[in-house]
C-alpha positions as CSV (number, residue, x, y, z in Angstrom):
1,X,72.1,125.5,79.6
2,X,75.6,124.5,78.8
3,X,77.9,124.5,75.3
4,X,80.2,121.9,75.0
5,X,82.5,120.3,72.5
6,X,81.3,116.7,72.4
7,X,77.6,115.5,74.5
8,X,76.0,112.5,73.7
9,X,71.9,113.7,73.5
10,X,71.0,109.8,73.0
11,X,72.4,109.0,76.2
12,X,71.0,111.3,78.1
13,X,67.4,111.0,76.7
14,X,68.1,107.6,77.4
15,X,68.7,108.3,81.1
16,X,65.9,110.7,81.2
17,X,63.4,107.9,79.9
18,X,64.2,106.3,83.1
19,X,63.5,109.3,85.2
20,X,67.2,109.7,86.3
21,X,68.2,112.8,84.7
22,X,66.7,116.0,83.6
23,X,64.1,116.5,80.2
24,X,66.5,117.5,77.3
25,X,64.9,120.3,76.1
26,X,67.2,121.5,73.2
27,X,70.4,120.0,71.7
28,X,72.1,122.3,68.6
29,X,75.3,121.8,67.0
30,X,76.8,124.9,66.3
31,X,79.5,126.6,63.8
32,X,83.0,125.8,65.6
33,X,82.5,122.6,67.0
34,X,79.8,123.8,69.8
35,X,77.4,122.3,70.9
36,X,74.5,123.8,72.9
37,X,72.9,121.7,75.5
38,X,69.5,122.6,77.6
39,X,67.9,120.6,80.1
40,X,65.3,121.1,82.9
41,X,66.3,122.9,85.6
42,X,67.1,120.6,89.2
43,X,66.5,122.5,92.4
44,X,70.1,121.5,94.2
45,X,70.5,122.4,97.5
46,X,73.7,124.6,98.4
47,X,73.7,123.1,102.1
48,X,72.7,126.7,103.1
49,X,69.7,125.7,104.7
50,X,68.1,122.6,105.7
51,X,67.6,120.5,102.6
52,X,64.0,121.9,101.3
53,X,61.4,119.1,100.7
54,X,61.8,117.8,97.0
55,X,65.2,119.6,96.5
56,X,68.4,117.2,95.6
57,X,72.0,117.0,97.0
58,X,75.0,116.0,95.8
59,X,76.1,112.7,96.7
60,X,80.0,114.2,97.0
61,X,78.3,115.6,100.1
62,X,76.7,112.5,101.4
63,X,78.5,109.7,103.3
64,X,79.5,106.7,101.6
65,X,77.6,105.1,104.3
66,X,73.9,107.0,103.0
67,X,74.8,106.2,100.4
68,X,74.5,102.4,100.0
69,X,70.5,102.4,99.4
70,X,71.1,104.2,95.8
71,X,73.7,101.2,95.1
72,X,71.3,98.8,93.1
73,X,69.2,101.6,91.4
74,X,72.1,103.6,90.1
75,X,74.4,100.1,88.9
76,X,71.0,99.0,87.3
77,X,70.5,102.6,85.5
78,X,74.2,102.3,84.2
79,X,73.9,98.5,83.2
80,X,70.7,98.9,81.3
81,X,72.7,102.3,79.5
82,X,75.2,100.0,78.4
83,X,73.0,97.5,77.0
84,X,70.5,100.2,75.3
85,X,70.9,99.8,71.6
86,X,74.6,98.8,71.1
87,X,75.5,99.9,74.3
88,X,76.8,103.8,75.8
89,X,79.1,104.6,78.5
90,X,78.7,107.7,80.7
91,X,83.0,107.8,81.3
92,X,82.4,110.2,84.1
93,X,80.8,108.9,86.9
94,X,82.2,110.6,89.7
95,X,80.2,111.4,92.9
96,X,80.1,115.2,91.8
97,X,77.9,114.0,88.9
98,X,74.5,112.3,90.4
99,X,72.4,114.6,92.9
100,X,70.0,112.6,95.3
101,X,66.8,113.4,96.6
102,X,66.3,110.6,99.1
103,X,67.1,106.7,99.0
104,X,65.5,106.2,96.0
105,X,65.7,109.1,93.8
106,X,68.6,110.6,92.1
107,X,69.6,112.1,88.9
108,X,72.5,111.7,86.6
109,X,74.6,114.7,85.0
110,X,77.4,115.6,82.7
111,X,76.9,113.5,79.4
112,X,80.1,115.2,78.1
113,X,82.2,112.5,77.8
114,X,79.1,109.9,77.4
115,X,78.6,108.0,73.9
116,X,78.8,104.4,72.2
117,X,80.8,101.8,73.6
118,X,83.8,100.8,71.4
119,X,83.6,104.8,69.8
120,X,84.0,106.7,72.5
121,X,87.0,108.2,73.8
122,X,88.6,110.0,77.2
123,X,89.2,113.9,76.2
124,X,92.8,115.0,76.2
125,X,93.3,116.2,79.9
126,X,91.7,113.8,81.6
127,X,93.1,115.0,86.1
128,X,94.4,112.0,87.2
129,X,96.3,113.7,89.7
130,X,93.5,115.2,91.6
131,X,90.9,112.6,90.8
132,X,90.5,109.2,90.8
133,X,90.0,107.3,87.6
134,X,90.0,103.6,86.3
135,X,93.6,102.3,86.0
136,X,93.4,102.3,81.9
137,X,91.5,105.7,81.7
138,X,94.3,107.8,80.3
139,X,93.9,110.4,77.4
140,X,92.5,109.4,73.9
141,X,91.7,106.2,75.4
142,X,88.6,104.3,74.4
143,X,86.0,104.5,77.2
144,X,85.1,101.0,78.5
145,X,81.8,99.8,79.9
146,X,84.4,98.3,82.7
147,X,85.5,101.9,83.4
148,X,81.8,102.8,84.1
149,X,81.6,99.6,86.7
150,X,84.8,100.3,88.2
151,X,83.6,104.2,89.3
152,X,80.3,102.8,91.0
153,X,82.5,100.4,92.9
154,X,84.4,103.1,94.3
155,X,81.8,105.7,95.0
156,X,79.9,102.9,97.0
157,X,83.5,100.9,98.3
158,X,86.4,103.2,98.7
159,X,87.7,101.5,101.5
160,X,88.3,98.4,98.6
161,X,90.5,100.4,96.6
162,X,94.2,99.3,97.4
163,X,96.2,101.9,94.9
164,X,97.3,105.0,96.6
165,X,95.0,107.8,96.5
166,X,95.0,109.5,93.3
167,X,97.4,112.7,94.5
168,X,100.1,110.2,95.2
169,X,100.4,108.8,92.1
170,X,102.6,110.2,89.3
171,X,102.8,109.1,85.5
172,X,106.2,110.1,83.7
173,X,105.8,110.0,79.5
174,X,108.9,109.3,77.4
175,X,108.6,108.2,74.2
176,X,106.4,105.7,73.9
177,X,106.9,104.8,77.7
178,X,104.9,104.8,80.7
179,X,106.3,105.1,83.5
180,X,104.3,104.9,87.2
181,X,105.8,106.1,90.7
């Protein structure tokens, strides 16, 4: 169970259809611009102990290496969510937000910033500095099906990323400028 400003329930149901992220049990919009979400509960495993039988991990915690047999399944799930209806973007699809349970299996998370394509947009905020994000992904910014694409390509091919890691780089705002260092 989560509350959230802004979730987008048809995308996830869409996802869950396909068996890639929990059952939405309960979606309410409530007074102050809430939202509360509920979903099926995953059994994640907290590296504590050797991964139980039927339990998911996170695929931050996997190599980049193990984690090329998921590559075709999860680009398919997200190409098939942008062409459901007139299309959705997930925006966030960062390695923190898909648990796997083995090389076929996985799950999705975090619809927060998920919606239609052309009407969505990045939240004001959006950590640039500690986390790597398309190059037109700034705040307030519309939310591209390309942005979705270009997230896969570096959770499965870091190495072909040639900016500077994401720490490194600065942005200075003045007036109508921007300004990168």
């Amino acid at each position: 169970m989560k509350f959230v400003r802004h979730y987008s329930p048809q995308a996830h149901e869409f996802c869950a259809s396909k068996g890639n992220t929990p059952k939405l049990i309960a979606y309410n919009s409530l007074p102050g611009g809430w939202n509360l979400v509920i979903m099926d509960a995953l059994d994640i495993d907290n590296d504590c102990f050797p991964q139980r039988p039927g339990s998911y991990r996170l695929l931050s915690e996997i190599s980049v290496l193990d984690r090329q047999p998921l590559k075709e399944t999860i680009t398919s799930l997200i190409r098939e969510l942008h062409n459901h209806n007139d299309g959705y973007v997930h925006g966030d699809l960062r390695d923190t937000n898909f648990v796997v349970r083995d090389d076929k299996h996985f799950m999705l998370l975090d619809f927060d910033w998920a919606g239609p394509i052309q009407q969505t947009h990045y939240p004001m905020y959006v950590n640039r500095k500690d986390i790597r994000q398309p190059d037109s992904a700034w705040d307030g910014q519309k939310i591209v099906a390309e942005h979705d694409l270009d997230m896969l390509n570096y959770l499965f091919h870091p190495e072909q990323d040639v900016r500077e890691p994401a720490a490194k780089r600065r942005h200075i705002f003045s007036e109508g400028s921007l300004m990168v260092i």
